[in-house]
N, C-alpha and C positions, 0 to 999 in steps of 0.2 A: 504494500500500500504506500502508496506517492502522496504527499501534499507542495502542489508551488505555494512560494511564496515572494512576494514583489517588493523590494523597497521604495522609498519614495523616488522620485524623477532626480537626476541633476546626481551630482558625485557621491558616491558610493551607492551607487545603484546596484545592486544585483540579483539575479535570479535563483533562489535556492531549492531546489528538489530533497523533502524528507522523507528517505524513505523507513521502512518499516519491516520486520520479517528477514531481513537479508544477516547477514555474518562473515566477518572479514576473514579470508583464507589466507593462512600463514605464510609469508613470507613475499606479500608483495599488498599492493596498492587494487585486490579483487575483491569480489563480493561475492556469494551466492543466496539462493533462498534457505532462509533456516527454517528446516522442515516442523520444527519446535514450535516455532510461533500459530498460534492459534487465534485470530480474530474473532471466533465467532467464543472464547471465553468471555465472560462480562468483565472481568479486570482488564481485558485488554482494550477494549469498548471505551471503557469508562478511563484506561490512562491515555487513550491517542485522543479523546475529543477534549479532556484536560489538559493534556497539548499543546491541542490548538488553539483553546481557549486564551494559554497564556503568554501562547504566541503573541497575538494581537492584543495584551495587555502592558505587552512592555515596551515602553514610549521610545527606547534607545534603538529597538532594534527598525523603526519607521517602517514599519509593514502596510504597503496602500489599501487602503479598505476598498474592496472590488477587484481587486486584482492579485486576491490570492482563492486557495481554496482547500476546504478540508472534508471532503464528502462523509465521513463519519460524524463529523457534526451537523451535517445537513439532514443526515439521517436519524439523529437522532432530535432535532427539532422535527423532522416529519412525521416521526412515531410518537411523541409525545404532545403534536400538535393532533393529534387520532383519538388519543385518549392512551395511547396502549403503552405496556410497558416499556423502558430501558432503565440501564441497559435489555436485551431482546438476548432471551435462554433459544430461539428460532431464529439463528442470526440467517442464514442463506434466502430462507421463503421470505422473511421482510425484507433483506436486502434486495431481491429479486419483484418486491412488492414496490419496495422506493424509487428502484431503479423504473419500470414500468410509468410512475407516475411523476416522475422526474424531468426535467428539461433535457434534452438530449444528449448535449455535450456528456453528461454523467455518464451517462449508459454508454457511447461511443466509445468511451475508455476504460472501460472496466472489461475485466475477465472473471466471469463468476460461472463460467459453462463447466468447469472440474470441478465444483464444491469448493472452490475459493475466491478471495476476491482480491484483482491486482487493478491497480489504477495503472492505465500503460499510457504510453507515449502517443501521439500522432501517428507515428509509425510503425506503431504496433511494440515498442520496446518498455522496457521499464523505466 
């Protein structure tokens, strides 16, 4: 799971990609998926939307508002805007519920068709 994040315009601009699930393989500057992590645990739910949360609470780091994104917390303002639980013990059938009633973009980039969910690139990458 990917979240961008934008800083404000003009110098020190940058674009950050955070990812999640992944684990550094020994002896160089690589990643792979750690097969360990679990999204659909409710601690993991409830620390990525905490996150993101404090992401955009801290005034140093100038994160543009509209121009970043953390679909775990979209998701869980959508389920909680329902009425229904979150963290969600049914993580794939609601994410596949959000996703469906979601604006497109979301769904364009996600891979949830194995029983997981990756937010992927444009071009299909992580």
């Amino acid at each position: 799971m990917a979240s961008s994040v934008a800083t404000a315009a003009g110098e020190g601009q940058a674009q950050v990609f955070v990812l999640f699930g992944f684990r550094q393989v020994p002896g160089g500057f690589r990643y792979e998926v750690d097969d360990a992590f679990d999204l659909s645990a409710p601690q993991a739910q409830v620390a990525i939307v905490d996150f993101c949360q404090r992401l955009v609470q801290q005034a140093a780091l100038k994160v543009v508002p509209g121009l970043w994104n953390c679909w775990p917390l979209k998701m869980k303002e959508f389920l909680t805007m329902r009425g229904q639980a979150w963290p969600t013990s049914d993580f794939l059938p609601q994410l596949r519920h959000f996703v469906r009633e979601s604006p497109r973009w979301v769904g364009d980039h996600m891979d949830i068709d194995r029983g997981t969910a990756a937010w992927l690139g444009p071009k299909g990458d992580l």
